[in-house]
N, C-alpha and C positions, 0 to 999 in steps of 0.2 A: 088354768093358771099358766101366766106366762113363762119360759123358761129361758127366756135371753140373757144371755152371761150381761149385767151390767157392768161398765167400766169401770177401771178400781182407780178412787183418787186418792192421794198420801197428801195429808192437812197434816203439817210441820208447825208446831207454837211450842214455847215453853209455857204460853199461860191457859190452865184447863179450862178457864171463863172462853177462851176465845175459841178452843176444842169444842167446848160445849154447844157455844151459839152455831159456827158450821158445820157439824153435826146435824145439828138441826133443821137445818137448810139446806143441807145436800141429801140428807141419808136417803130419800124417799127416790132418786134420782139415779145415785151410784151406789159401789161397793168403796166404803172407804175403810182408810185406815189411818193410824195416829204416831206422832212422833214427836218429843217431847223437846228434843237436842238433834244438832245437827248431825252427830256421833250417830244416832239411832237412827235416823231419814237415809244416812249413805249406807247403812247396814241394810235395811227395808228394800233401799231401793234395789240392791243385790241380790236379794232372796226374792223377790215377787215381781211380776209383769205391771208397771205400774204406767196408766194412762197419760196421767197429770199430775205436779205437784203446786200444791197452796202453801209456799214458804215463808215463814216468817223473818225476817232479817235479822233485828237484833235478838241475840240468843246468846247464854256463857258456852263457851268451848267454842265450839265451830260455830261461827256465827252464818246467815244466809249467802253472803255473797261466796265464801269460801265454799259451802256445798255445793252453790250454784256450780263455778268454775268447775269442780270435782265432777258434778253430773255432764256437764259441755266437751269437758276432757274427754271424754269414754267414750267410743263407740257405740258400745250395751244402751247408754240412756240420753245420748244427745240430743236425741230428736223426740223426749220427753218433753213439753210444755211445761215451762216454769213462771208459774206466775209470783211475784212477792206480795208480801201484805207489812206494810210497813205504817210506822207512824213518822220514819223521815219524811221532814219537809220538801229539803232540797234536790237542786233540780240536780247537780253533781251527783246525787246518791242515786236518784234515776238513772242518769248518765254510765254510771259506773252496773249497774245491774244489768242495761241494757246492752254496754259493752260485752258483759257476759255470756250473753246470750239469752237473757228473759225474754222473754214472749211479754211480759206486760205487766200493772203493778196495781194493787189495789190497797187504795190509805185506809187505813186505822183513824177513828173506830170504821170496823166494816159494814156496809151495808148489802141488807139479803141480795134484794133483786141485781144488784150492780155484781154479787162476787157469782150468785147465780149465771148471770149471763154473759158475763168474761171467760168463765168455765165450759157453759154450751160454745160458743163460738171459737176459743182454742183446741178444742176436743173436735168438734167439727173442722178445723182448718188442719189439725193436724190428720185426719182420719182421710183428708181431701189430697194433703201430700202425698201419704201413703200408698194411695189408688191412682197416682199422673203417676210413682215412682213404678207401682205395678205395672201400670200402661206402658212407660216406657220400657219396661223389662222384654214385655213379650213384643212391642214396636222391633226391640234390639234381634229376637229372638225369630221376627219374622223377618228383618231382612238380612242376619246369616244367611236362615236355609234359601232365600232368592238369589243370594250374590254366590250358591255354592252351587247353584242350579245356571247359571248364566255363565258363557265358554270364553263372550267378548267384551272388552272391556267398555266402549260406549253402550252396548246392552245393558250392561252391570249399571253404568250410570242413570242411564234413561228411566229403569224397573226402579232402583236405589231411591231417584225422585220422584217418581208418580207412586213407590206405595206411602213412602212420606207424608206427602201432599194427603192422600187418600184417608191413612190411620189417622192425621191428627184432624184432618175435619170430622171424620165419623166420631170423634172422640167429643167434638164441640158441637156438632149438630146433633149429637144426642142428651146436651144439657141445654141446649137454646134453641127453640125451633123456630127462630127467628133468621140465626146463623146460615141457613141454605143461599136461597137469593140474595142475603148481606153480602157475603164473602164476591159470589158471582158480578155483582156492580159493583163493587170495588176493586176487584181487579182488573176490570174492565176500566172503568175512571183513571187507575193509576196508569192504566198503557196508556193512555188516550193522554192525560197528562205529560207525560215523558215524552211521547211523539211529538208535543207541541213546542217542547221545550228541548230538543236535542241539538238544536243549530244555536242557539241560545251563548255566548260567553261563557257564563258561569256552569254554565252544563254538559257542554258538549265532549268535554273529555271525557266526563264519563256516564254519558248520556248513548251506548253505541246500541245497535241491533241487538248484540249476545244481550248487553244488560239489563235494557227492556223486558226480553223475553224471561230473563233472570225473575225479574222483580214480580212479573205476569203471575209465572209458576208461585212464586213465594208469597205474594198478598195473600192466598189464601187464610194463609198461619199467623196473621196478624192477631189477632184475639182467641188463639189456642190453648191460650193461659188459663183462661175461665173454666174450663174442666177443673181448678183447685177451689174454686168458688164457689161456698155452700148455697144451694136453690135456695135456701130464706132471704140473700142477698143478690145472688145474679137474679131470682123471676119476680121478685118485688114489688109490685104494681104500684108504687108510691116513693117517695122522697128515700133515700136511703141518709139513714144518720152519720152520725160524726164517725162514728165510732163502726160502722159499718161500710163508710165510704174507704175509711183505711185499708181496710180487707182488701177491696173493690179493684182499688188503685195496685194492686200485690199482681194481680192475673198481666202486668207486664213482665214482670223480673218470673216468673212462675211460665209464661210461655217459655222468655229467654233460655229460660235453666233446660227446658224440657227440649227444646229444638237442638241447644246445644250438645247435652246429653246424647241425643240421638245423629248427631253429628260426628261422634266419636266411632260408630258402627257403619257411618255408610260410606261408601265409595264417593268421595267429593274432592278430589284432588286438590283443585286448586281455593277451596272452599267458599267458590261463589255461590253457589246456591244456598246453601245453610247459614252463610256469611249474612248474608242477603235479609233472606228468611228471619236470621237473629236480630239484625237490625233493624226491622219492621217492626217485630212484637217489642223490640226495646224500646223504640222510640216515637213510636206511632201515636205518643198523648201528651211527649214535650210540645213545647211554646217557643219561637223564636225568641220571645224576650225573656223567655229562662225561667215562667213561673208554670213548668208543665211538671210532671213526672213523668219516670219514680227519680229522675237525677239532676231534673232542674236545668239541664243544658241550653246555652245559646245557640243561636246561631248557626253558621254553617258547621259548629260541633256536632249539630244531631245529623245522623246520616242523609243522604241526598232519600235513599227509598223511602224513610221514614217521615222527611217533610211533605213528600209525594200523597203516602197512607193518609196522614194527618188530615189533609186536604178533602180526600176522597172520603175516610169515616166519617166524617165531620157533616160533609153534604148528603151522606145517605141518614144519618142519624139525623139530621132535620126533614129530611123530604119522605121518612119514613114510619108508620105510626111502628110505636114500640107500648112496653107494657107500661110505660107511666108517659106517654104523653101522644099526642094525635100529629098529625105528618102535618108540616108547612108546605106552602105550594112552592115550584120552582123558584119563581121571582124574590119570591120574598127570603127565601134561604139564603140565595146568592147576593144579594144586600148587605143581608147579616153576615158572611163571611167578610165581601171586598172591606165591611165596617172595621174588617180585625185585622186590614192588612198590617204588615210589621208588627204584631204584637202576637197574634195566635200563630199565623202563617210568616211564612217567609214571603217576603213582596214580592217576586218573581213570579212564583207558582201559585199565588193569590192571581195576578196581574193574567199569567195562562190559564186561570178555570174562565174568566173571564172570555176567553179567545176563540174556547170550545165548549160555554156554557148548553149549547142547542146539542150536541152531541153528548153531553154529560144527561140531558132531560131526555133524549132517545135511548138512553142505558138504561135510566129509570124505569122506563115505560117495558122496553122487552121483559126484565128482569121483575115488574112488578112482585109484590109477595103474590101469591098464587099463581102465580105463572108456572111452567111446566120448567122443574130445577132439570132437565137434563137438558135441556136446549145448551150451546153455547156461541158464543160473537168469536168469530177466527180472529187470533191474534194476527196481527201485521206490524212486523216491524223492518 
């Protein structure tokens, strides 16, 4: 008999029909518990370690958004998952919950498989926070004891970046085994870009040697986000849904948070390198013409490294089979990019993959997937 603690969820309603039915639907699954008033849910949630809550909105006395706000306030339960189950229509009442800080909303009447699987994948997402927030703890905790062991201060720097680099790719080649040779052509791509473009107008201020090598080190951490990304959605061998592409699109703002976080521990003075670094996982899936994420930016808004990335993920995720689609040949990739100048890419660094399309197809080739990941192409900038 199994003996794994299952996770306790608190189902919030005033009405026992609607206890009764999730009940039903969940019991077999989690350890739940019941609350009838919002009075009694902020009590429960004080006395017990609780996973997830299924609140109902309209209720006498404390109605849902008020407990909501109450649970977000706290420290103790913030990072509790609050989902609502409401029979509001409006998209303002949405608005206003989400403002809150809900995690997501399920209308009334409910249905099983829908609250069912809003429930696994908030549980899951939140279980996924928890273990980047771990990672980062002990990331924090291993580069103390390095920067208390190191006498000089460029030492400090140099050890500070390379275990960086180090921890968060092992953190992401050990969810995607894909990620090895990814990472290595694209950093590669993105130097080879910059170089072409460093005499450039628009580029060249700050396009120099140090910032090259900058952006070299930091592409790595460009999709380091995806450690918070449950394996039903990152290894997925087919279409991901709507509803699951949401998730998907998060492993930017979820790199961001984790690079910056550990930014705060390391020796980075002038915060180029994690600056950098930040900037890449943030930006690396905007769109010049502003319909990218996670913030929709135009234009030369999004940073110079991150229209670089864009460029470079863009042509390996075509010229590379992955788990739901088979690799396009060089030619044809690069078609389908120069297609998107001004709209996906920024026209310039559309205009330079063009410049050093034959040297982008000789990165492919050394770094093929099975190729030998410890080889590397010497930087030169």
């Amino acid at each position: 008999m199994s003996t794994e603690r299952k996770e306790k969820v608190l189902v919030v309603d005033d009405s026992l029909t609607n206890i009764e039915m999730l009940a039903a639907v969940l019991e077999s699954e989690y350890d739940l518990c019941f609350a009838t008033s919002g009075a009694e849910a902020l009590s429960l949630m004080r006395s017990y370690p609780i996973s997830l809550i299924l609140l109902d909105v309209v209720m006498p006395g404390i109605d849902g958004f008020e407990v909501c706000r109450q649970l977000k306030a706290s420290p103790a339960t913030r990072d509790v998952p609050v989902i609502f189950l409401t029979s509001l229509e409006s998209a303002i009442d949405e608005e206003r919950g989400l403002s809150l800080g809900a995690e997501d909303f399920v209308h009334k009447p409910v249905s099983p498989p829908v609250v069912l699987a809003r429930v696994r994948t908030h549980l899951q997402l939140a279980n996924a926070k928890r273990e980047l927030r771990r990672h980062n703890e002990e990331l924090e905790a291993l580069v103390e004891e390095r920067t208390r062991e190191l006498s000089r201060r460029d030492q400090k720097l140099i050890a500070s970046q390379s275990a960086t680099i180090a921890a968060f790719c092992a953190l992401a080649e050990a969810r995607d085994n894909e990620t090895g040779n990814h990472i290595r052509r694209t950093q590669n791509y993105v130097r080879i870009l910059a170089e072409e473009l460093r005499d450039h107008p628009r580029f060249r201020h700050a396009l120099t040697p140090a910032f090259i090598q900058i952006m070299f080190k930091s592409a790595p951490l460009h999709d380091v986000g995806k450690v918070a990304i449950p394996d039903s959605i990152l290894l997925k061998p087919g279409k991901l849904t709507p509803e699951e592409w949401v998730v998907m699109k998060r492993h930017c703002e979820y790199g961001h948070r984790a690079i910056v976080a550990a930014a705060r521990e390391l020796i980075d003075d002038d915060g180029s390198f994690l600056g950098c670094a930040a900037d890449i996982a943030y930006g690396h899936h905007e769109r010049w013409d502003g319909r990218g994420y996670p913030r929709g930016v135009t234009g030369d808004d999004i940073p110079i490294s991150a229209r670089l990335m864009a460029v470079a993920d863009v042509y390996d995720a075509l010229t590379t089979r992955r788990v739901y689609k088979q690799a396009f040949d060089h030619d044809e990739s690069l078609q389908s990019m120069l297609a998107e100048r001004a709209t996906h890419f920024d026209p310039d660094v559309i205009d330079a993959l063009s410049g050093v399309a034959d040297e982008f197809a000789g990165i492919a080739q050394h770094y093929a997937d099975g190729a030998r990941e410890g080889e590397a192409l010497t930087p030169h900038t």
